[in-house]
C-alpha positions as CSV (number, residue, x, y, z in Angstrom):
1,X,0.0,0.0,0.0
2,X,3.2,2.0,-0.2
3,X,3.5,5.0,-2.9
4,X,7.0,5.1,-4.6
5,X,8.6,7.4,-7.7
6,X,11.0,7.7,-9.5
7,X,12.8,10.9,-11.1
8,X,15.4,10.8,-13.5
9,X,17.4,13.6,-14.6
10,X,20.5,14.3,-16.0
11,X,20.3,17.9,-15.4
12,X,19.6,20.1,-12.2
13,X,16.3,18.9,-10.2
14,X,15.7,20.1,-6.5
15,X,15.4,17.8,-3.7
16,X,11.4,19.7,-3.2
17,X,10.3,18.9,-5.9
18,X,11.1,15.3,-5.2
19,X,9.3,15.9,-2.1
20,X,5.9,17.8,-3.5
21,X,5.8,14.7,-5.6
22,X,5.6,12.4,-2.4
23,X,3.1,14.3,-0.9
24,X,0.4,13.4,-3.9
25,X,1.2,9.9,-2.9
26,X,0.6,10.3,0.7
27,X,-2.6,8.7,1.0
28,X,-0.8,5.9,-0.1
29,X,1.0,5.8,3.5
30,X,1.9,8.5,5.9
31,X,4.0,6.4,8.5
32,X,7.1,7.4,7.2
33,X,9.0,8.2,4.2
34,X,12.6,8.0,2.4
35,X,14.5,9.8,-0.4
36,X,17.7,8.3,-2.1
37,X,19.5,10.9,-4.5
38,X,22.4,11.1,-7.0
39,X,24.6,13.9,-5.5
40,X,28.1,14.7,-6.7
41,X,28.2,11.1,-8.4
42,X,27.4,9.3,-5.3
43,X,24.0,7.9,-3.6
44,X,22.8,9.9,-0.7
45,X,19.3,8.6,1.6
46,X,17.5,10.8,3.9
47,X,14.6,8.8,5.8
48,X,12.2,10.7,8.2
49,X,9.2,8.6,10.8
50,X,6.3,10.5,10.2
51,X,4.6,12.4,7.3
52,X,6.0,14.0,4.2
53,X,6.8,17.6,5.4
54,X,8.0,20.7,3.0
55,X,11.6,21.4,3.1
56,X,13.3,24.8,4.1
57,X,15.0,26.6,1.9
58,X,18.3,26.4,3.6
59,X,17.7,22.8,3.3
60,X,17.3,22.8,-0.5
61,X,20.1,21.6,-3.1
62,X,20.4,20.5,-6.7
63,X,20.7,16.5,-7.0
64,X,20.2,14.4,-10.3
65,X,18.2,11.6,-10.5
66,X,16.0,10.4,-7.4
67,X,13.8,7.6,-6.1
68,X,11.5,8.1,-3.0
69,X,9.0,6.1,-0.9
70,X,5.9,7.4,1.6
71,X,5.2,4.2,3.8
72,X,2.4,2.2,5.0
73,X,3.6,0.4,8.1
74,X,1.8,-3.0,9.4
75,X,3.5,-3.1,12.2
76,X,5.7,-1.0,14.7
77,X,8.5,-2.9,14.4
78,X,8.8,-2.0,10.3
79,X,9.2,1.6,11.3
80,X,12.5,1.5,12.6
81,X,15.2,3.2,10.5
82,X,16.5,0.4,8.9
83,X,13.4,-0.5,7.2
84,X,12.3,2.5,6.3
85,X,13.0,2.7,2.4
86,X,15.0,3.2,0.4
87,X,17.1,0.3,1.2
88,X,20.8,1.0,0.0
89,X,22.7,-1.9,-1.4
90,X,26.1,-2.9,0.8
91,X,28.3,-1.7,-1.6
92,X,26.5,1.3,-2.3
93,X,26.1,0.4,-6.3
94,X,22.0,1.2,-5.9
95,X,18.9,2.0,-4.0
96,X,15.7,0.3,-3.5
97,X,12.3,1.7,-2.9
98,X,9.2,-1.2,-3.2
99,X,5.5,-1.5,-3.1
100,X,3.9,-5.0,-2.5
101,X,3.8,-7.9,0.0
102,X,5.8,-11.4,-1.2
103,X,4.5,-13.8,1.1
104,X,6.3,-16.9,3.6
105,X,8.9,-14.6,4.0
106,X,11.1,-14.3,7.1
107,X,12.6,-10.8,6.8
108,X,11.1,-8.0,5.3
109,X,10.2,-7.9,2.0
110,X,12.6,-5.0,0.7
111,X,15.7,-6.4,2.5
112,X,14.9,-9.4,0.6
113,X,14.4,-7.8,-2.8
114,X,18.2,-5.7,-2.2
115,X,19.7,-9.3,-0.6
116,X,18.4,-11.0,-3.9
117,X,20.0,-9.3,-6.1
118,X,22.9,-8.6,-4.4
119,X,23.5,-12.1,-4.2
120,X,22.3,-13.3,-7.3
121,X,24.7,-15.6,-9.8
122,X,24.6,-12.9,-12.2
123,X,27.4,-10.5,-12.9
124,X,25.7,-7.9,-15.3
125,X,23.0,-5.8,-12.9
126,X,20.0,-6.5,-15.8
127,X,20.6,-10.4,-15.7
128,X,20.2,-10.0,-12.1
129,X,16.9,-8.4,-12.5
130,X,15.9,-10.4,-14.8
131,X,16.8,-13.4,-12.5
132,X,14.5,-11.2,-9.6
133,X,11.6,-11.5,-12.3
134,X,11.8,-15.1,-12.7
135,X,12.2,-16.4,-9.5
136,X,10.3,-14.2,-6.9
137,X,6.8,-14.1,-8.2
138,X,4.6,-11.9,-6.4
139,X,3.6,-9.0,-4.9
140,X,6.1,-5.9,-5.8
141,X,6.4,-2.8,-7.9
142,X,10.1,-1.5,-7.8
143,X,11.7,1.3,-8.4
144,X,15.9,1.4,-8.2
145,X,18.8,4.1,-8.6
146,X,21.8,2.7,-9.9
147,X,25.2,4.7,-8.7
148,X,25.7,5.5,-12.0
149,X,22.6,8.0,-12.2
150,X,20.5,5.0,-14.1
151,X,16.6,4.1,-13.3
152,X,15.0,0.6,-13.5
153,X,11.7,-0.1,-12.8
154,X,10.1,-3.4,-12.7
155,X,6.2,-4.7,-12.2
156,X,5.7,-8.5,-11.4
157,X,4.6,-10.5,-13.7
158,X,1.1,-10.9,-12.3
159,X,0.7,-6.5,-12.0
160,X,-1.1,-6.7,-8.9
161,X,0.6,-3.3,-7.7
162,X,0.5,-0.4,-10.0
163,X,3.1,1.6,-11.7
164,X,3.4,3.7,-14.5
165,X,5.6,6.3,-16.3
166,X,5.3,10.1,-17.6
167,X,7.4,12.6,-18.8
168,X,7.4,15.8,-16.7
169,X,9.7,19.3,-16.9
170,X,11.8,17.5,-19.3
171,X,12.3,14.5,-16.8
172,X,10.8,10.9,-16.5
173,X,9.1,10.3,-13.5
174,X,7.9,6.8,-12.9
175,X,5.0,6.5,-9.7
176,X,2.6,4.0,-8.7
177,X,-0.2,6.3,-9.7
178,X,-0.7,8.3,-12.9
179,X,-2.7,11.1,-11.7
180,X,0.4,13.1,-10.8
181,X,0.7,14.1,-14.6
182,X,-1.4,15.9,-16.7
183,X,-2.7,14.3,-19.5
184,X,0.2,15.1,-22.2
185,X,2.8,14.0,-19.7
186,X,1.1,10.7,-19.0
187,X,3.1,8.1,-20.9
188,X,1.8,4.9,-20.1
189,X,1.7,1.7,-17.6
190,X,4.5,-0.2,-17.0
191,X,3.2,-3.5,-18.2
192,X,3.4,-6.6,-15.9
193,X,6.7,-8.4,-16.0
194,X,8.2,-5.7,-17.3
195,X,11.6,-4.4,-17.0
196,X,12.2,-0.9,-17.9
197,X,15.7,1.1,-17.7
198,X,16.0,5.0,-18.1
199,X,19.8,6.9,-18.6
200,X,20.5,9.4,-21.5
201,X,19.3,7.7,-24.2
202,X,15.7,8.0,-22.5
203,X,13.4,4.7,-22.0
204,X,14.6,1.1,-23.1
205,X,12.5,-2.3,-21.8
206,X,14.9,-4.6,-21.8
207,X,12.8,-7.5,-20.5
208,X,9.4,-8.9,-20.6
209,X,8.0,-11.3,-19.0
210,X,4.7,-11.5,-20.7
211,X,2.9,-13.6,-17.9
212,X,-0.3,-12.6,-16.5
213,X,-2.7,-14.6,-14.5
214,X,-4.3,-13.0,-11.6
215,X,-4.1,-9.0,-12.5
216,X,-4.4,-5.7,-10.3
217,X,-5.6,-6.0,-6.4
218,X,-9.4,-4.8,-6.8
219,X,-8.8,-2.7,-3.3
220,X,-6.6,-0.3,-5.1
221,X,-9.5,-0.1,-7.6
222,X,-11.9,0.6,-5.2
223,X,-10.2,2.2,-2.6
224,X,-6.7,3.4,-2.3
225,X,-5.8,5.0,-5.9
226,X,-7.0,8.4,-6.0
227,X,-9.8,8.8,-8.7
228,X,-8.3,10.8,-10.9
229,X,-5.7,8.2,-11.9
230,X,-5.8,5.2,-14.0
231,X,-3.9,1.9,-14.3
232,X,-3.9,-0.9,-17.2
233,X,-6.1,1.3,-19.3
234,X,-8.6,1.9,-16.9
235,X,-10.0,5.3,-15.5
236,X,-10.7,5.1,-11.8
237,X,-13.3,7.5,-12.0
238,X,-14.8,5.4,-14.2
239,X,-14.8,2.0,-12.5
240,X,-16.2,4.0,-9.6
241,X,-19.0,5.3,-11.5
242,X,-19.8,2.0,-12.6
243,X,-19.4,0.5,-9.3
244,X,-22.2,3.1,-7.4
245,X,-24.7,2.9,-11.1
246,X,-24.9,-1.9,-10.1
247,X,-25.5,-0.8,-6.2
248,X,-28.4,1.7,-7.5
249,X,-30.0,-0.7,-9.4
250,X,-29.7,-3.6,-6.8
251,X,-32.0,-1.0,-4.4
252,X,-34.3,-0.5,-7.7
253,X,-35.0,-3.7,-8.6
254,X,-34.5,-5.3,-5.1
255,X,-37.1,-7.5,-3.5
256,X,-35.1,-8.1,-0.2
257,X,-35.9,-5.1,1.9
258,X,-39.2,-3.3,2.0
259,X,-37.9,0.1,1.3
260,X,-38.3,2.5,-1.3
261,X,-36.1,5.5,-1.5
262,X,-37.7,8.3,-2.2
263,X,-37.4,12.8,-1.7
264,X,-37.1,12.3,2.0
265,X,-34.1,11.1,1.6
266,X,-30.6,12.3,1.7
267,X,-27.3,10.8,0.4
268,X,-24.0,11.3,2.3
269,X,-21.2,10.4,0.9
270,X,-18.3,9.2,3.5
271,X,-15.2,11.7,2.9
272,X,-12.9,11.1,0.8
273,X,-13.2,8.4,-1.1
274,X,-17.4,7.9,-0.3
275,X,-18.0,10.9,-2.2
276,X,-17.2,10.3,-5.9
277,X,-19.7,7.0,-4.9
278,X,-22.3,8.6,-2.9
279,X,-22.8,11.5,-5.7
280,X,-23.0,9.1,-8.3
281,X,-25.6,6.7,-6.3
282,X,-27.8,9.6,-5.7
283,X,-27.6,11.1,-8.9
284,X,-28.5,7.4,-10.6
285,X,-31.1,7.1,-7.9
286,X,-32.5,11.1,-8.7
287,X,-31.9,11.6,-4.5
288,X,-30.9,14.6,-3.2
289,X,-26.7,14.6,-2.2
290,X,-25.4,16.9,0.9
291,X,-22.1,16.7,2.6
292,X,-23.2,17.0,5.9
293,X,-20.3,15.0,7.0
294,X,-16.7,16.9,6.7
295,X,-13.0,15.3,6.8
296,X,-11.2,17.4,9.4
297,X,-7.8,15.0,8.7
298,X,-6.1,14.0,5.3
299,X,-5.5,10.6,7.5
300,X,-6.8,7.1,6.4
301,X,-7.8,5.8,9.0
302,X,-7.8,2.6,7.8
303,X,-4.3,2.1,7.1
304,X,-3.3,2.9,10.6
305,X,-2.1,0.0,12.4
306,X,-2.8,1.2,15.9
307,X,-6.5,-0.7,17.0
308,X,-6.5,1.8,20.0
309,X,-5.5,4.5,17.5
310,X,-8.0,3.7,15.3
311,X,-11.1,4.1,17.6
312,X,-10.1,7.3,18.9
313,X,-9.3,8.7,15.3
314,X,-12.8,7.7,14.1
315,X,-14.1,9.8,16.9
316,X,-11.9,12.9,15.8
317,X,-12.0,12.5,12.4
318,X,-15.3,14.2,11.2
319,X,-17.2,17.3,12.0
320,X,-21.1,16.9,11.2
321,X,-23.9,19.5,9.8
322,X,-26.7,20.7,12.7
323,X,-29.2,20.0,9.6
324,X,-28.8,16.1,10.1
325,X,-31.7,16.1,12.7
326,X,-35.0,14.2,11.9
327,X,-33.2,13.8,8.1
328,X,-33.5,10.0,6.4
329,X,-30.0,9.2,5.6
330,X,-28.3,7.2,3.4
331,X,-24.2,6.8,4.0
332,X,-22.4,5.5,0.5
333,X,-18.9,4.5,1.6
334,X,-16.1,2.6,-0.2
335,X,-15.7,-0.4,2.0
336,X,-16.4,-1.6,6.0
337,X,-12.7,-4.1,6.7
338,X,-13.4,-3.7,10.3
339,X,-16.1,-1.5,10.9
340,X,-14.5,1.3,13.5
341,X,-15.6,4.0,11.3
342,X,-19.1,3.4,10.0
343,X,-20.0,2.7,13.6
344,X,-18.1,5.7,14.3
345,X,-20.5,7.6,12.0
346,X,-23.8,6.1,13.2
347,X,-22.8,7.4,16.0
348,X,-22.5,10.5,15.6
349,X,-25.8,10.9,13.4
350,X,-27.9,9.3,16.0
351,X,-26.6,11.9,18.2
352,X,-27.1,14.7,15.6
353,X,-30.7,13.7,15.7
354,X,-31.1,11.5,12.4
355,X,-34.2,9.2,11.7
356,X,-33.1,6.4,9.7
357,X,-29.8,5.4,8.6
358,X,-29.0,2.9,5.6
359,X,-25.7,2.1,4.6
360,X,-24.5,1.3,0.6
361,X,-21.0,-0.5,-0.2
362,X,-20.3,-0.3,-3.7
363,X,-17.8,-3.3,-3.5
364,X,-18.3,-6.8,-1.8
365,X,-17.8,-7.8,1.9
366,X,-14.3,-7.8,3.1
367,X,-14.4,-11.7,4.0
368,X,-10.5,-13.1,4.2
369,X,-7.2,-12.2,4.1
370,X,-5.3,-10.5,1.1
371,X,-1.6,-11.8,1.2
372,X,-0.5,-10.2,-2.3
373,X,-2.7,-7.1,-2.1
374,X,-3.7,-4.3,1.1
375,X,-2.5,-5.9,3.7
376,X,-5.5,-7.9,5.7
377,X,-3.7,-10.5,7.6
378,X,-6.2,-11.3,10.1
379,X,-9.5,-12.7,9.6
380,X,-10.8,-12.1,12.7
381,X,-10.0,-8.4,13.0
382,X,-12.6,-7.8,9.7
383,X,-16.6,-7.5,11.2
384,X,-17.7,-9.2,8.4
385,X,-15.6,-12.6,9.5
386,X,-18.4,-15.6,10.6
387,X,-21.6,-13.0,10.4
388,X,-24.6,-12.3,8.5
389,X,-25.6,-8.9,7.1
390,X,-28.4,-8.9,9.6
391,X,-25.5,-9.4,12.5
392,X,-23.5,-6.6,10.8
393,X,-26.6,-3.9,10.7
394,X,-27.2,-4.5,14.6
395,X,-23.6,-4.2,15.3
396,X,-22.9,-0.9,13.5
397,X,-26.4,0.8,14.0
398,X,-28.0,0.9,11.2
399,X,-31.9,0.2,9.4
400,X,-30.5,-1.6,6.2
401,X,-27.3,-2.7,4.4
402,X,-26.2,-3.4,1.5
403,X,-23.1,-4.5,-0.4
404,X,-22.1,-5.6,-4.4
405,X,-21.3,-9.1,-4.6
406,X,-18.2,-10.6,-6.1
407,X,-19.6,-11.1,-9.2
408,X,-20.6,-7.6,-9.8
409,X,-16.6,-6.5,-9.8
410,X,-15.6,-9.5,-11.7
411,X,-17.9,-8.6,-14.7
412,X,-16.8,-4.4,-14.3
413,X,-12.8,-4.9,-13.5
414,X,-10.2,-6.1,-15.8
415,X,-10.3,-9.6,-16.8
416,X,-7.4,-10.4,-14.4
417,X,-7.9,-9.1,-11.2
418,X,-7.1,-10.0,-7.7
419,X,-9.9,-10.3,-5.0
420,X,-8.6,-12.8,-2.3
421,X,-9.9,-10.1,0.2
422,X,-13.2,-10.8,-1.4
423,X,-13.6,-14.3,-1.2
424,X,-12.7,-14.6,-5.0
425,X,-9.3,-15.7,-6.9
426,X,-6.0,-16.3,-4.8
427,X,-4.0,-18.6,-6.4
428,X,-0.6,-18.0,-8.1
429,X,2.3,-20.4,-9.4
């Protein structure tokens, strides 16, 4: 759930700018974040706990190329220096910065990825990526400086981690999401199992795997890329749209709740990524949308990995309109993984004075772990594990609930996608 880049340039770039352009990929991860640069022919790596913040300007110099990571952190332990990315070979020759989880392993995953290649039988650096492609299978999107102001950037072979390239103030910037660029600096995906090196002589794939059997994690396509972005030729806007147009129509033509929405009432959509959805579901649905409910933090909540943190960050996290009282609500959010929030919210509405209160998930229930996508690695922490949607209404607060089923997404999303998280496909080779 990490959000890397990649500059080069073989001209004068400013170490801010490098960090403006990890601040659009915060809400990828705010738990820490790293910077390796090409300085006076040499790598330098500056890693800081905590959010992406601006530099001053007695801080600022000119490097070359750059690679930089803002990190999602499962656990405390992963946010001691050391694994904070990038990860700097031994000898110094490159940098590291990844995005993914590779399964059964007994180190972290980044360490790995450097020690592999490190140690791999190859002499020439591209054989030894190429090796990397072959051999370790799943879940990663890399980005590495070479100490000879060189970018590589590889996608496994199954994609489930986005990346993609553009061409920006005359340098190529390579990020795990493409709204960044505008839309004549957008170049393209890089495609799964693909190796891609940039120098001088500008972009050159030198390898291609050209094996694809599962396909993006569905989560980033629902939830963590920001809308404006799009990956393997899909607009997230789009899917999104889509999504919230199948969960309208399952309230249209349902015959499993005795309820008909009509002018009384309202559609709230859950800040930030509940809005795109909730506008679109009332707008299908001809309901009235208000944002009575108002992010006061950037934060997502979600990806913090502090239970105790959690709960008191759902509390803080929204301010509410007076004009909720005696209002019929509907709440459109992304997803429920353990339900903190939407309780959270229910709360809060009640409190404000609001009649009824139905919920609408335009994706399916979050049902099982996701070992190659977001990071779920415990069942029992999600409130959907071993309950009904009747069990889940009475926990949370709410009159009625609704989600999409699996195979609404699998008929929308790419042909190869991966839903483990879902209760759909999870098996690799």
């Amino acid at each position: 759930m990490c959000g890397i880049i990649g500059i080069y340039s073989n001209n004068k770039y400013y170490y801010s700018e490098v960090i403006n352009l990890l601040k659009l990929l915060q809400h990828r991860g705010k738990d820490a974040y790293g910077v390796s640069f090409f300085y006076n022919e040499r790598i330098f790596t500056n890693k800081i706990i905590g959010k992406v913040k601006s530099i001053s300007k007695n801080e600022e110099i000119d490097i070359k190329s750059s690679i930089g990571q803002t990190k999602y952190s499962t656990s405390k332990a992963m946010l001691k220096y050391e694994y904070i990315q990038p990860i700097v070979s031994k000898d110094s020759s490159f940098a590291l910065v990844h995005n993914g989880n590779i399964p059964n392993l007994n180190e972290f995953d980044t360490t790995y990825l450097v020690k592999y290649i490190e140690n791999s039988k190859y002499k020439n650096f591209e054989n030894k990526l190429i090796d990397l492609m072959n051999n370790v299978k799943v879940s990663y999107s890399i980005i590495i400086l070479t100490s000879n102001n060189e970018l590589y950037a590889l996608r496994d072979r199954y994609g489930i981690r986005p990346l993609c390239i553009g061409y920006k103030k005359e340098n190529f910037i390579v990020n795990s999401e493409s709204y960044i660029f505008n839309r004549d600096e957008y170049i393209r995906d890089i495609k799964p199992g693909e190796i891609i090196k940039i120098n001088n002589n500008g972009i050159d794939t030198i390898y291609n795997h050209r094996e694809s059997k599962l396909g993006i994690c569905s989560f980033e396509l629902i939830y963590l890329m920001n809308e404006n972005s799009m990956t393997d030729r899909n607009n997230i806007s789009y899917l999104r749209d889509k999504l919230s147009l199948l969960l309208a129509k399952k309230d249209l033509d349902s015959n499993e709740i005795n309820l008909v929405f009509n002018n009384d009432y309202i559609v709230i959509g859950i800040p930030s990524t509940g809005v795109l959805y909730g506008k679109c579901y009332a707008n299908y649905l001809n309901l009235e949308y208000k944002q009575y409910i108002i992010k006061k933090t950037s934060e997502r909540t979600f990806i913090d990995m502090d239970k105790n943190n959690i709960i008191k960050k759902c509390d803080n996290k929204f301010k509410y309109d007076e004009n909720i009282k005696g209002k019929n609500i509907i709440i459109v959010d992304d997803t429920i993984v353990r339900g903190n929030i939407i309780k959270s919210i229910i709360k809060h509405l009640k409190l404000f004075g609001a009649n009824e209160i139905h919920v609408r998930i335009p994706s399916p229930p979050v049902v099982d772990i996701n070992q190659l996508g977001i990071a779920i690695h415990n069942k029992e922490e999600l409130i959907m594990n071993n309950k009904s949607i009747a069990d889940v209404e009475k926990e949370i607060g709410c009159d009625s609930l609704k989600y999409l089923n699996l195979n609404d997404i699998e008929r929308l999303f790419p042909k190869f996608s991966y839903n483990e998280c879902f209760g759909g496909n999870n098996k690799y080779e």
